[in-house]
SEDO-761362 format. One line per 4 residues: number of its first residue (from 0); their letters; for each residue x, z negated, y negated of C-alpha. Coordinates in Angstrom, 1 decimal, always signed. Layout:
% SEDO-761362
NUM	a	X/Z/Y  ...
END
This chain:
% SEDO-761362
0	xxxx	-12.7/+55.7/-1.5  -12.7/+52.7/-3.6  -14.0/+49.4/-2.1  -12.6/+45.7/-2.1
4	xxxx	-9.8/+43.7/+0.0  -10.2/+40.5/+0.9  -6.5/+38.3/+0.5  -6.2/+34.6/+0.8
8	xxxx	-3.7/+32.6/+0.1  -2.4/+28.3/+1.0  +0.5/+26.3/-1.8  +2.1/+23.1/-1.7
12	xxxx	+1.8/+23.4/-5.3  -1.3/+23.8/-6.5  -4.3/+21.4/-6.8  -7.7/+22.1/-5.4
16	xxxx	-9.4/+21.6/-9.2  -6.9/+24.3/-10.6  -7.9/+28.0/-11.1  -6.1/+30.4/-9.1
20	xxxx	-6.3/+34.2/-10.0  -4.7/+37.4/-8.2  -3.5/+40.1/-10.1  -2.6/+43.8/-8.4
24	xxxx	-0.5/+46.9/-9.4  -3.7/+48.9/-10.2  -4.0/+47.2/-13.5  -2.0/+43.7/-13.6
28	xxxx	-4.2/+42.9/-16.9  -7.2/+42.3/-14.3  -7.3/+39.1/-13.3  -9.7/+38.0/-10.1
32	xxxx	-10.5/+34.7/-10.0  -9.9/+33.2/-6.4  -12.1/+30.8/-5.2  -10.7/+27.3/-3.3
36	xxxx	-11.7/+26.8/+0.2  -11.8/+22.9/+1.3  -11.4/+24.3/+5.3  -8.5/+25.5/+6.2
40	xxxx	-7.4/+24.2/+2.3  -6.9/+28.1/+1.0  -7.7/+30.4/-1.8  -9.6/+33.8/-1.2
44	xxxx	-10.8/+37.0/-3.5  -12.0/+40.1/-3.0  -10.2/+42.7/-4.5  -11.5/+45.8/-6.2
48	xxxx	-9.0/+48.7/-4.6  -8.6/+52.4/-4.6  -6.6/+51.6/-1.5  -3.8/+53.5/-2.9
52	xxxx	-1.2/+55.4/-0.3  +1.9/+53.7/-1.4  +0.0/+50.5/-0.6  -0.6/+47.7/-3.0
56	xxxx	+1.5/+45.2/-5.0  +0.1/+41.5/-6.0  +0.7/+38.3/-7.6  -1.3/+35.0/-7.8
60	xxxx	-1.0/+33.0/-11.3  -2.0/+29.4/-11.1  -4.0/+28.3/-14.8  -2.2/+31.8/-15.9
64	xxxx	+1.2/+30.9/-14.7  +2.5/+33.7/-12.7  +3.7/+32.8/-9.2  +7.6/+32.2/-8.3
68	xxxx	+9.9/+34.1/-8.2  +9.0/+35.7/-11.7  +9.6/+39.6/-11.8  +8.4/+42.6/-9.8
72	xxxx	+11.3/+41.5/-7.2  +8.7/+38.7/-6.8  +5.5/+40.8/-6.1  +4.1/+40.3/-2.8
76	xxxx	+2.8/+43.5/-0.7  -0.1/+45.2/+1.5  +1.2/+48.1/+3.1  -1.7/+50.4/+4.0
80	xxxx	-2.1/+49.8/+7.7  -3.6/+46.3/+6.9  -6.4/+47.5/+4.5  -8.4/+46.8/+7.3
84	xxxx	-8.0/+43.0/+7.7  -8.1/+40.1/+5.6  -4.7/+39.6/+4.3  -3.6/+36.1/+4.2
88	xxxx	-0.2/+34.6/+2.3  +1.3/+31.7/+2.8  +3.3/+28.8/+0.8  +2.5/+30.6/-2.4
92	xxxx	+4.5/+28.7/-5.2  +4.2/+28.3/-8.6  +6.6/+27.1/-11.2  +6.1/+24.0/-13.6
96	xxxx	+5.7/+24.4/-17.5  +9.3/+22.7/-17.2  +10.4/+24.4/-14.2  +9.6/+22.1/-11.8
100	xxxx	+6.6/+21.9/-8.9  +3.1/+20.8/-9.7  +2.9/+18.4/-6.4  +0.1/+18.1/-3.8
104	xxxx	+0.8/+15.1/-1.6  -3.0/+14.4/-0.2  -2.9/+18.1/+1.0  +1.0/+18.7/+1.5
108	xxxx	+1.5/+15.8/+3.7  -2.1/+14.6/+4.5  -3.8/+18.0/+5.4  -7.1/+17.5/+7.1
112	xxxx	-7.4/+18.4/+11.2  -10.1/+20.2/+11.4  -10.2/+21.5/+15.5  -13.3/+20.4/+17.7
116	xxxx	-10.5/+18.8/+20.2  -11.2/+15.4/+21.4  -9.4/+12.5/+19.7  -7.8/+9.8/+21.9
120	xxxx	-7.3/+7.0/+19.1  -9.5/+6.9/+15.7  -8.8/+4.4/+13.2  -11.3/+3.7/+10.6
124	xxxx	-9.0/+2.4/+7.6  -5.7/+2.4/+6.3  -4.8/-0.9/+4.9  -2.8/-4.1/+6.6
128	xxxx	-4.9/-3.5/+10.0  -5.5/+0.0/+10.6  -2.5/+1.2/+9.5  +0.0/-0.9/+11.0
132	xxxx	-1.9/-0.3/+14.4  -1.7/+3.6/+13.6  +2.0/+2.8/+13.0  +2.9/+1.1/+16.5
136	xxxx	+0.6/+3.7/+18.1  +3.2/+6.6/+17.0  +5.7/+5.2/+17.6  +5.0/+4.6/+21.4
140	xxxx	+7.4/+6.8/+23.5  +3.9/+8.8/+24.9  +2.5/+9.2/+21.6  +2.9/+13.2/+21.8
144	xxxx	+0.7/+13.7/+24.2  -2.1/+11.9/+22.2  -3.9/+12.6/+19.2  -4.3/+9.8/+16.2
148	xxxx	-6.5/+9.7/+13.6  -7.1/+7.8/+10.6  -9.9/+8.0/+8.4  -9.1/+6.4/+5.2
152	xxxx	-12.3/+6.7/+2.7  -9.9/+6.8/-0.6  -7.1/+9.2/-1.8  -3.2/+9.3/-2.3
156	xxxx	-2.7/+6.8/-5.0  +0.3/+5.5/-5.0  +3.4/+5.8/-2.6  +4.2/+2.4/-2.4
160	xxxx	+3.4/-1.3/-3.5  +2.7/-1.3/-6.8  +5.3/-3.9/-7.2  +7.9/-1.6/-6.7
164	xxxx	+6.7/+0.4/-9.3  +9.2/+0.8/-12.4  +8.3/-1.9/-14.5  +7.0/-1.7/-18.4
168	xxxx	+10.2/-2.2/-20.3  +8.4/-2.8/-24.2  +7.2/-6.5/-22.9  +5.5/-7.0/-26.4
172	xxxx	+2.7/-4.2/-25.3  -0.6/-6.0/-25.1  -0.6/-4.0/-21.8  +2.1/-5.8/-20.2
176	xxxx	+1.1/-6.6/-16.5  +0.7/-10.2/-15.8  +1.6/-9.8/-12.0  +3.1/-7.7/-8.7
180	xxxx	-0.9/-7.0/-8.2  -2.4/-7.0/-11.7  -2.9/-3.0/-11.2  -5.5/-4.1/-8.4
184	xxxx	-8.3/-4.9/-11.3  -7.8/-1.9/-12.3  -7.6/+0.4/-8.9  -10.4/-1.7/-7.0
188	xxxx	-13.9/-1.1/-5.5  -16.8/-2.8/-6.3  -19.4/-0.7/-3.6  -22.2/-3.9/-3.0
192	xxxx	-25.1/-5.7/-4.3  -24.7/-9.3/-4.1  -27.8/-11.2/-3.1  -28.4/-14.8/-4.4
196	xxxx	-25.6/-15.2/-6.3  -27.0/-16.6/-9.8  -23.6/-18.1/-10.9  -21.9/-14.9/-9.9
200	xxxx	-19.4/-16.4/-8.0  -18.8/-13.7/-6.2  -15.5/-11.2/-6.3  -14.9/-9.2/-3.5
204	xxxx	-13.5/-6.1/-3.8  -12.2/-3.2/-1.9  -9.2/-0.8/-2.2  -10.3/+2.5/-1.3
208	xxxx	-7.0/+4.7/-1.0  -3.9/+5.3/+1.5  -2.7/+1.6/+2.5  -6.1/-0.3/+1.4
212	xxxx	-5.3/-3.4/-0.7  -1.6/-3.8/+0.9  -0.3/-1.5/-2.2  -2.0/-4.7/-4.3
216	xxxx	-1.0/-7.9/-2.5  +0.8/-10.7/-3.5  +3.5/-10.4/-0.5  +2.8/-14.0/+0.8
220	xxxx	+3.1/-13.5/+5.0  +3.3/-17.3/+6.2  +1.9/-17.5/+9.8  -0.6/-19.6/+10.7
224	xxxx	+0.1/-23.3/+11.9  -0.5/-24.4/+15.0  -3.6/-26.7/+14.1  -5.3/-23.9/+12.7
228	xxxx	-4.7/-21.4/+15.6  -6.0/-24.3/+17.9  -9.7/-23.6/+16.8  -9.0/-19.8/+18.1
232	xxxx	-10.0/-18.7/+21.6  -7.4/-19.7/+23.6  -5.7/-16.3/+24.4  -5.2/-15.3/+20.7
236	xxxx	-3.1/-18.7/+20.2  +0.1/-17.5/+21.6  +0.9/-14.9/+18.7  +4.7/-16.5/+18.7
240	xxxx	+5.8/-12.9/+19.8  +3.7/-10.7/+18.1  +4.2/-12.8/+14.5  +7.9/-12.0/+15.4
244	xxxx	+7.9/-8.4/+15.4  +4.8/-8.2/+12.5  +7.5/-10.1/+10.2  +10.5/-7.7/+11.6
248	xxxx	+8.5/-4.4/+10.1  +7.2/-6.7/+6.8  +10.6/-7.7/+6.5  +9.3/-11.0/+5.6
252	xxxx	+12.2/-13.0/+4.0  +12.7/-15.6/+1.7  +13.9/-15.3/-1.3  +17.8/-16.2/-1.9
256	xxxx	+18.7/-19.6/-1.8  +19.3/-21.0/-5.4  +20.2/-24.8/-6.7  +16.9/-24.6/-8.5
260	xxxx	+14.7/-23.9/-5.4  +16.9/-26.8/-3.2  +16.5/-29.1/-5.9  +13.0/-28.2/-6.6
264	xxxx	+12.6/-28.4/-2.5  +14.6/-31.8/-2.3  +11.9/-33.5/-5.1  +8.6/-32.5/-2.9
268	xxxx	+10.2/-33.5/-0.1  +10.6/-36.9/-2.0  +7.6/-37.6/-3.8  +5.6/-35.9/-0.7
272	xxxx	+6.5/-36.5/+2.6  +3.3/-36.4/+4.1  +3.4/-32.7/+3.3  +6.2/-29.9/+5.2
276	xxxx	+7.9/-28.0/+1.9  +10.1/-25.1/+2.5  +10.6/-21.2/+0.6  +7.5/-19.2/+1.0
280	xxxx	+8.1/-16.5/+3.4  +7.8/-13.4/+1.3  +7.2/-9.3/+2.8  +9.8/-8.4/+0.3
284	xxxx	+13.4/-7.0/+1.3  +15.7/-9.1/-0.6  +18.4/-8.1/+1.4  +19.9/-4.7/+2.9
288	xxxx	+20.4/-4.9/+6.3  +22.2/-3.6/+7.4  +24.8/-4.2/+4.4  +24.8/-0.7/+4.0
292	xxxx	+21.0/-0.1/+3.6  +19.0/+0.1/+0.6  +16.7/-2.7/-0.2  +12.7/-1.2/+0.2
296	xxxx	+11.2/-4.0/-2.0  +7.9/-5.2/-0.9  +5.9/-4.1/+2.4  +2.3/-1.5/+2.0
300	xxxx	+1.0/+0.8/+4.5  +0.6/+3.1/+2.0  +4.5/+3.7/+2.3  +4.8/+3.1/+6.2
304	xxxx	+2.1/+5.7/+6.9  +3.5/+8.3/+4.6  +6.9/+7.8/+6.2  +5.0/+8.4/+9.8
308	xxxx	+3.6/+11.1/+8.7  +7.2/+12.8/+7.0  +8.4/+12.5/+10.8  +8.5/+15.5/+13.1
312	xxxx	+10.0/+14.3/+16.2  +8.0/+13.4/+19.5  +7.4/+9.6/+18.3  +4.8/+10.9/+15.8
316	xxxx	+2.9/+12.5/+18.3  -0.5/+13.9/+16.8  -0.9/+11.1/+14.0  -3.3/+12.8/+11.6
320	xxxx	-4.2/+10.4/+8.6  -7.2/+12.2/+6.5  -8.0/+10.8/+3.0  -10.8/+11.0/+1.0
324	xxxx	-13.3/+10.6/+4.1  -15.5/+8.1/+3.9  -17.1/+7.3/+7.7  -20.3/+7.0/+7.5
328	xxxx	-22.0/+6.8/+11.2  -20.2/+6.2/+14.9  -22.7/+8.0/+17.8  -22.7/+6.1/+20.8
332	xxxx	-23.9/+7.7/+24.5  -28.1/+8.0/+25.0  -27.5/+5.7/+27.8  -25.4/+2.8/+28.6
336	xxxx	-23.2/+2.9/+32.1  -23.5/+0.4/+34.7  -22.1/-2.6/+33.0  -25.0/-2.0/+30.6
340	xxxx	-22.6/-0.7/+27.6  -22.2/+2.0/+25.9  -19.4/+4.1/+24.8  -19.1/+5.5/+21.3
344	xxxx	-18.5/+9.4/+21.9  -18.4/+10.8/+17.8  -17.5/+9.2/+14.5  -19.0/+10.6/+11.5
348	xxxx	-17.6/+11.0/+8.3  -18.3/+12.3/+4.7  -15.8/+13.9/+2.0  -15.6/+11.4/-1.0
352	xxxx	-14.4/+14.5/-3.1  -16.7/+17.2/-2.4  -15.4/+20.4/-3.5  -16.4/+23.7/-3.6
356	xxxx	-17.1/+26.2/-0.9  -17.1/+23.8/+2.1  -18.5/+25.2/+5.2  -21.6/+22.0/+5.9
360	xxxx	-23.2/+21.3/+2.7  -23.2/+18.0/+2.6  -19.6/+17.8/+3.3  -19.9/+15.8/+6.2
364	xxxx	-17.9/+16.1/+9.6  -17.9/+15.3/+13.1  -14.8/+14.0/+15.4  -15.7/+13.9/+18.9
368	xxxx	-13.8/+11.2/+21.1  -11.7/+11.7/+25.1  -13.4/+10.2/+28.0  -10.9/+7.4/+27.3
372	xxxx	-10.6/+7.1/+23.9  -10.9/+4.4/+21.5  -12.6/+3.9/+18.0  -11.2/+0.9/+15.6
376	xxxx	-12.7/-0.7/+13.1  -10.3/-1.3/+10.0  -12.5/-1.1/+6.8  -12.3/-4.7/+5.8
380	xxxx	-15.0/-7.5/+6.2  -17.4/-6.1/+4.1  -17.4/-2.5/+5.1  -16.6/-2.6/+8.7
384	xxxx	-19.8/-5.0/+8.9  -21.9/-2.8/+6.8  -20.8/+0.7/+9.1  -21.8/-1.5/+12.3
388	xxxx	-25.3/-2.0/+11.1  -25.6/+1.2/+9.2  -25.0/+2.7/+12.8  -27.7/+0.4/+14.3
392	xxxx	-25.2/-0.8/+17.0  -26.1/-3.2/+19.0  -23.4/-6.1/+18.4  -25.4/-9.3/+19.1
396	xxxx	-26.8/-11.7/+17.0  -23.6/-12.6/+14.7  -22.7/-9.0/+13.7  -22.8/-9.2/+10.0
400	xxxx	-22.8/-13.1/+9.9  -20.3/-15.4/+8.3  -18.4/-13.8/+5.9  -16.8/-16.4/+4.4
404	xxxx	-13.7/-17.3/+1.8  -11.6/-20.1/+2.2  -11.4/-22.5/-1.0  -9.2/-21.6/-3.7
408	xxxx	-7.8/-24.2/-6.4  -5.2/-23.9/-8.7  -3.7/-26.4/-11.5  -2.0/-25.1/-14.7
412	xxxx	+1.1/-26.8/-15.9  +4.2/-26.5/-18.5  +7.7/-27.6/-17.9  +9.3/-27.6/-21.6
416	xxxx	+12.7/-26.1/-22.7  +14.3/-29.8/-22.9  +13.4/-30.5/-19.3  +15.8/-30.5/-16.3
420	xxxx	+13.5/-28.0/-14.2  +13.0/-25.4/-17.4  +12.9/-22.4/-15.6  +14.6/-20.7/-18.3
424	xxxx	+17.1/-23.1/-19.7  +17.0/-26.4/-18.1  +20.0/-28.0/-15.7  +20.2/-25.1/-13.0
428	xxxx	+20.7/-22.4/-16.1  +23.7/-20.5/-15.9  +24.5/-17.7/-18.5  +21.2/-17.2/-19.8
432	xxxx	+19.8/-16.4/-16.3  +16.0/-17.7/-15.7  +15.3/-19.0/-12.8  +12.5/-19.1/-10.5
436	xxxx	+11.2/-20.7/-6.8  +8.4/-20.4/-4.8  +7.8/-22.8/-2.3  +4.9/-23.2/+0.1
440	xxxx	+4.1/-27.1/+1.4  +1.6/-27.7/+4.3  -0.6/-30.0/+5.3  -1.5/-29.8/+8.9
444	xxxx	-3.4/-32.2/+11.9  -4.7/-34.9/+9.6  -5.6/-34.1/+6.0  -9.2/-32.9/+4.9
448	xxxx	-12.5/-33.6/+6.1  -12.7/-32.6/+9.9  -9.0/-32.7/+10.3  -8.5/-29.6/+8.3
452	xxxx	-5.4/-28.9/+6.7  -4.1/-26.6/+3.6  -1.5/-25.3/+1.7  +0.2/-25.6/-1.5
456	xxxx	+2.3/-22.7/-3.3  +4.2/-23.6/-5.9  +5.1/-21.7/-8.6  +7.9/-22.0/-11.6
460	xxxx	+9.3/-18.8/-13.2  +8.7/-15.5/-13.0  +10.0/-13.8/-9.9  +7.0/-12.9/-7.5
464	xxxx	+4.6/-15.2/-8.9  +0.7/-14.8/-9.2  +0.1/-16.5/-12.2  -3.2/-16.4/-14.1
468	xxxx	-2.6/-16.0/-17.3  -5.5/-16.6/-20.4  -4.7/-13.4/-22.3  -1.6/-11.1/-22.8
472	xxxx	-0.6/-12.9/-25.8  -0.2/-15.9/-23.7  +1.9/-13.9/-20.9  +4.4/-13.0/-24.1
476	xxxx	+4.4/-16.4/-24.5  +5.9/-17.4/-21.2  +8.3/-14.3/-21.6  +9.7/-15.9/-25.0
480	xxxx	+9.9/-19.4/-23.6  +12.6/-20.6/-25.4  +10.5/-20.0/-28.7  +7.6/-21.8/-27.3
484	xxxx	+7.7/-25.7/-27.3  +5.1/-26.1/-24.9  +7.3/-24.6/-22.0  +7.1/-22.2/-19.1
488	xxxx	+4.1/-21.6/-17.5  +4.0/-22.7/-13.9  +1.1/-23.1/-11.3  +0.3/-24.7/-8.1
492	xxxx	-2.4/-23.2/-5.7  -4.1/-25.1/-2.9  -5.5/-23.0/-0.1  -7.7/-24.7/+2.2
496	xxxx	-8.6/-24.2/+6.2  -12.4/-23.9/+6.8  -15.1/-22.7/+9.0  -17.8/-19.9/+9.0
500	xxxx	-20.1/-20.9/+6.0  -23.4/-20.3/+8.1  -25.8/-17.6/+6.5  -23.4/-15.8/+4.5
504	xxxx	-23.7/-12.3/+5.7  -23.0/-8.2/+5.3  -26.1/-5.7/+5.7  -26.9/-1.9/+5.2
508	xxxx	-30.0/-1.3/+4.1  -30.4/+0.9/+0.5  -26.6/+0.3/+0.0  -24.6/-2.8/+1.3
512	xxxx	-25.6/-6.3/+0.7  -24.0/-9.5/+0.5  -25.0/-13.2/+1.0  -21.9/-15.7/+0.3
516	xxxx	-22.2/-19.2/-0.3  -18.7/-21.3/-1.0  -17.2/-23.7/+1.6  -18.4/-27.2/+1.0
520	xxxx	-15.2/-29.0/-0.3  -16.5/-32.9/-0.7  -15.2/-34.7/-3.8  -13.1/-37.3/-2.2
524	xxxx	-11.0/-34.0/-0.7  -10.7/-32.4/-4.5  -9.2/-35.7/-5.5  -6.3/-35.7/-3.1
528	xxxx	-5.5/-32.3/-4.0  -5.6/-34.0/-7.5  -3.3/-36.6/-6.7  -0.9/-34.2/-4.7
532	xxxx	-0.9/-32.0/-7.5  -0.4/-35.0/-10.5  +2.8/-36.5/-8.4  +4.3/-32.8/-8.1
536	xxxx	+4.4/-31.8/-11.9  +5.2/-35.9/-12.6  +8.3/-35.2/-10.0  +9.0/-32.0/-12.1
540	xxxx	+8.8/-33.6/-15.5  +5.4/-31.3/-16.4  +2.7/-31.4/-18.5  -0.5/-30.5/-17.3
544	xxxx	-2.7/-27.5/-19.0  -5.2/-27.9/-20.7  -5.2/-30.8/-22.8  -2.8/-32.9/-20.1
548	xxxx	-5.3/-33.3/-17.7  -5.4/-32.4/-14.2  -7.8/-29.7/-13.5  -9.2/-28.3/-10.6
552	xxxx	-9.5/-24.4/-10.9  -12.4/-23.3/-8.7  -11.3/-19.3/-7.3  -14.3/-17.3/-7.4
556	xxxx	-15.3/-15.9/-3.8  -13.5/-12.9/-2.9  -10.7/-13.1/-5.5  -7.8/-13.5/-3.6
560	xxxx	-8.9/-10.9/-0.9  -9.0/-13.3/+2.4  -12.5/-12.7/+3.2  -13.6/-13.0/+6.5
564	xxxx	-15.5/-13.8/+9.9  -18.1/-11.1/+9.6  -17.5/-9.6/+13.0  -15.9/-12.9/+14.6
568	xxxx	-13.8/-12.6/+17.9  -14.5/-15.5/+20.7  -16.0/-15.9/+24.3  -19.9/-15.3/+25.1
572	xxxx	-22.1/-12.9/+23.2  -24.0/-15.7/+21.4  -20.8/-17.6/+19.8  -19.1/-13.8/+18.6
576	xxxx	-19.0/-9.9/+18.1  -15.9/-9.0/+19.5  -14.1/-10.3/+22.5  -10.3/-11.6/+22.7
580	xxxx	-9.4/-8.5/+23.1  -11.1/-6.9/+19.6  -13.8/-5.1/+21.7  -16.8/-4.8/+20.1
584	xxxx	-20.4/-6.4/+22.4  -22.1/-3.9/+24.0  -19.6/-1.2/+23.6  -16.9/-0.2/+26.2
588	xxxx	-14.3/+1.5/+23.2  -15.1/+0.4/+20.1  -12.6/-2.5/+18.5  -12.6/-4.2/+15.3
592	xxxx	-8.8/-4.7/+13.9  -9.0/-6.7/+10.4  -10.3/-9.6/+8.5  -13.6/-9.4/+9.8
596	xxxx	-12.5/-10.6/+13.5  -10.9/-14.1/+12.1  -13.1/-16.8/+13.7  -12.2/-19.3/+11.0
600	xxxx	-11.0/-19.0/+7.3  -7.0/-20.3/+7.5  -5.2/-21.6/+4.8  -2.7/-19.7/+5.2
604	xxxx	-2.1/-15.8/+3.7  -3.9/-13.5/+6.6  -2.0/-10.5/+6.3  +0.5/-11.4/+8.6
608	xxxx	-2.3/-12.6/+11.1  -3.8/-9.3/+10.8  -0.2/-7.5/+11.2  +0.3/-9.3/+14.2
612	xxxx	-3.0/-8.6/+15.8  -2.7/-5.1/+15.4  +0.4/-5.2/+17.4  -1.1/-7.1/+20.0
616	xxxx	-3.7/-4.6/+20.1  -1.5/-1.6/+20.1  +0.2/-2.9/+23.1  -3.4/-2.7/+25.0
620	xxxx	-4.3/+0.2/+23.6  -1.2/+1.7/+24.9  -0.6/-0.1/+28.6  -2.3/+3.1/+30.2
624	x	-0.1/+5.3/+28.4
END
């Protein structure tokens, strides 16, 4: 008696978005459409049968494309005694136009978890926090017999740092990329409404996808100096061991010593001796090691989290990293224990690509936590503020306060072809090769108002520099520089050390919402970053742009991607949010572990801060293992 048969089928190689059909050996010319399945990521129909006696022959095609093999030695088969069940295939694959595989990383690799188990460890975030935390986590020797999950609110975009991206070879394309991280204007998130802000100075920005905005940075990972850890609590100063081991798995290095960079090194420590000059310390493997390695360029999460998750021995354990989730709530216990705190018991989330036949409606879920286990905080300054007040926990009076960017300057300048320090063919030319250094010089104990200090990168040439350049044409420019009398393009950028700017803030309301109001920087402090940078491009034989004057370049807020301080860590619930140890007020196992915890603005990069509190925090996390 005819009637239908329900078959559903998973593949590695087709996307969500494509359409799947089924055909049988009743009439191969009728195709069924199969409909996708978001939960467990499958394909089902319901086939019209006569439920023949020989049983039944099928094949899927994927946007008409039969499946692989080809040919009827390639048809897949029901043999009557299952006409009774739903018959399910798996790894269903389907051939290329060119032979090849149509891929499907974010579900091949990064395929949702979708049991009620407890979790033990969720992480909210993939970028320099969150996922180098997730990272030490797995790789503890008791990670199998935990459960790890990361919630990361973007998808798959790239694999790597976009800097190790094949470059554009045709560099006469208007298109050409300015810098390592000039893909990040095009990739990032723009998810807030800026209050009082009629100069629109503000530019923050988020990246939502696998490894955050680490795919995007500029690779700078000096550590803080000492005089700017001395105005952190007094148990987060001694980071000696942790900045050891964050700068072993950035594989910070610097760059190849080079007679231009010592020479270049030997005049600031001439004309400058109140300032410390040596190479910037770079996350970028310039050298195999061991000697028979391969160099892996510069350092993302994006890359160390997909190598975590391509592991299947016991150091993995049950890391589970789940794209395109978006959290948008944490659930905390109706009443707070004895110490009058509560513990957060389920994290919410919501699918950021909603697609068809999901089992909830509003394609939300719900991940319930162990007796013992821990929630972290890792979505960045603005959006791990805005999820604490969209949850209405109760964090104290600073929650949300703060947010604050140190002061950004930079100073434009040409060295010309006839110069000694002509990147391109001044003294320290050989064969044609251009050269390049970066160089970072600090300024520490005494220097700005209120003792602060800051620091200067310099940058001549080409190799990993930032610079900002006016238009494309002007970046060919720089590329041709022997055809351009007015020289290469270099820069110096001053990075200041400041305080919490007092009513900035992050809020939740109808969508989040951000006060931000620049540092104070007095005039007499501009005018010695002035002077230092006049004497440094006079050392180097420069000539200042525009118009040979020395100009101050004013950052907007947010640019660079150091914001912080809106979830501050300290001592005493009216002078912070999170204790020494990242856990949150009022809450017994919720953390914070990014930008948002920094109790001051440094001048130097943060990412290696941030790199090195996560391992700090993984080691606590883990003691009871």
């Amino acid at each position: 008696m005819p009637g239908t048969l329900r078959v559903t089928m998973r593949s590695a190689t087709a996307w969500p978005w494509q359409e799947i059909s089924v055909a049988t050996d009743e009439n191969w010319d009728a195709r069924i459409r199969c409909q996708y399945q978001v939960d467990p990521d499958q394909w089902v129909a319901d086939l019209p049968t006569g439920f023949p006696a020989a049983g039944l022959q099928l094949k899927f095609l994927c946007n008409g494309v039969w499946q692989h093999p080809v040919g009827a030695e390639g048809n897949l088969r029901i043999t009557p005694d299952r006409y009774h069940e739903v018959v399910h295939f798996e790894d269903v694959r389907f051939p290329g136009t060119e032979g090849g595989e149509w891929p499907k990383p974010a579900l091949q690799f990064f395929r949702p978890d979708r049991r009620d188990d407890e979790w033990d460890v969720i992480i909210v975030g993939s970028g320099m926090g969150g996922g180098v935390l997730a990272h030490a986590l797995t790789t503890h020797p008791h990670a199998a017999r935990k459960r790890i999950l990361v919630l990361e609110a973007g998808p798959y975009l790239m694999p790597t740092h976009v800097g190790n991206l094949p470059r554009k070879h045709d560099l006469s394309l208007n298109q050409a990329d300015k810098s390592i991280w000039d893909m990040y204007w095009d990739f990032r998130v723009q998810d807030y409404r800026p209050l009082d802000d009629p100069d629109g100075q503000i530019d923050i920005s988020t990246g939502i996808n696998l490894g955050g905005r680490s795919i995007f940075w500029g690779a700078t990972a000096p550590r803080m100096s000492s005089e700017e850890l001395s105005r952190w609590p007094a148990p987060v100063q001694a980071l000696g061991p942790f900045y050891d081991r964050a700068e072993a798995l950035l594989r910070v290095d610097a760059a190849p010593d080079s007679d231009y960079q010592k020479a270049v090194l030997g005049v600031l420590n001439a004309v400058l001796p109140g300032l410390t000059h040596a190479p910037t310390p770079m996350a970028v493997q310039y050298r195999a090691q061991p000697a028979s390695a391969v160099p892996t360029g510069i350092f993302s999460t994006a890359a160390l989290l997909f190598e975590d998750v391509l592991q299947h021995d016991d150091r993995r354990g049950g890391l589970q990293v789940h794209l395109n989730e978006r959290v948008i709530g944490l659930t905390t216990e109706d009443r707070p224990g004895a110490d009058g705190r509560r513990r957060v018991v389920t994290v919410h989330s919501r699918d950021t690509v909603q697609l068809p036949d999901h089992p909830d409606p509003d394609h939300t879920h719900a991940y319930p936590l162990a007796a013992d286990g821990q929630v972290i905080l890792a979505a960045g300054s603005v959006n791990s503020a805005a999820l604490v007040h969209r949850s209405g926990l109760a964090a104290g009076p600073l929650a949300g306060q703060g947010l604050s960017d140190h002061p950004v300057f930079y100073v434009g300048f040409r060295i010309r072809p006839d110069q000694r320090f002509s990147p391109v063919s001044g003294t320290f030319v050989t064969g044609g090769v251009p050269q390049s250094s970066k160089t970072l010089s600090r300024r520490s104990g005494v220097g700005l108002h209120g003792g602060r200090g800051y620091n200067v990168l310099l940058e001549l040439g080409a190799n990993f520099n930032q610079s900002r350049f006016g238009s494309d044409a002007e970046f060919r420019r720089v590329l041709q520089d022997e055809a351009d009398p007015r020289g290469s393009w270099c820069e110096a950028v001053f990075l200041l050390d400041a305080d919490l700017v007092p009513g900035n803030a992050v809020s939740d309301g109808s969508g989040i919402q951000i006060r931000m109001a620049p540092c104070d920087v007095p005039e007499s402090d501009q005018n010695e970053l002035r002077d230092v940078a006049k004497a440094l491009i006079v050392a180097l034989d420069g000539t200042p742009e525009p118009n040979g004057d020395v100009t101050l370049h004013r950052s907007l807020l947010g640019a660079v991607g150091h914001e912080v301080g809106s979830l501050r860590m300290g001592v005493g619930l009216d002078n912070c949010v999170v204790d020494t140890d990242l856990v949150m007020h009022g809450h017994t196992n919720l953390r914070v572990c990014d930008l948002s915890v920094f109790p001051t603005s440094p001048a130097s990069n943060p990412s290696l801060t941030l790199a090195a509190l996560a391992l700090r925090l993984s080691d606590q996390l883990t003691a009871a293992w």
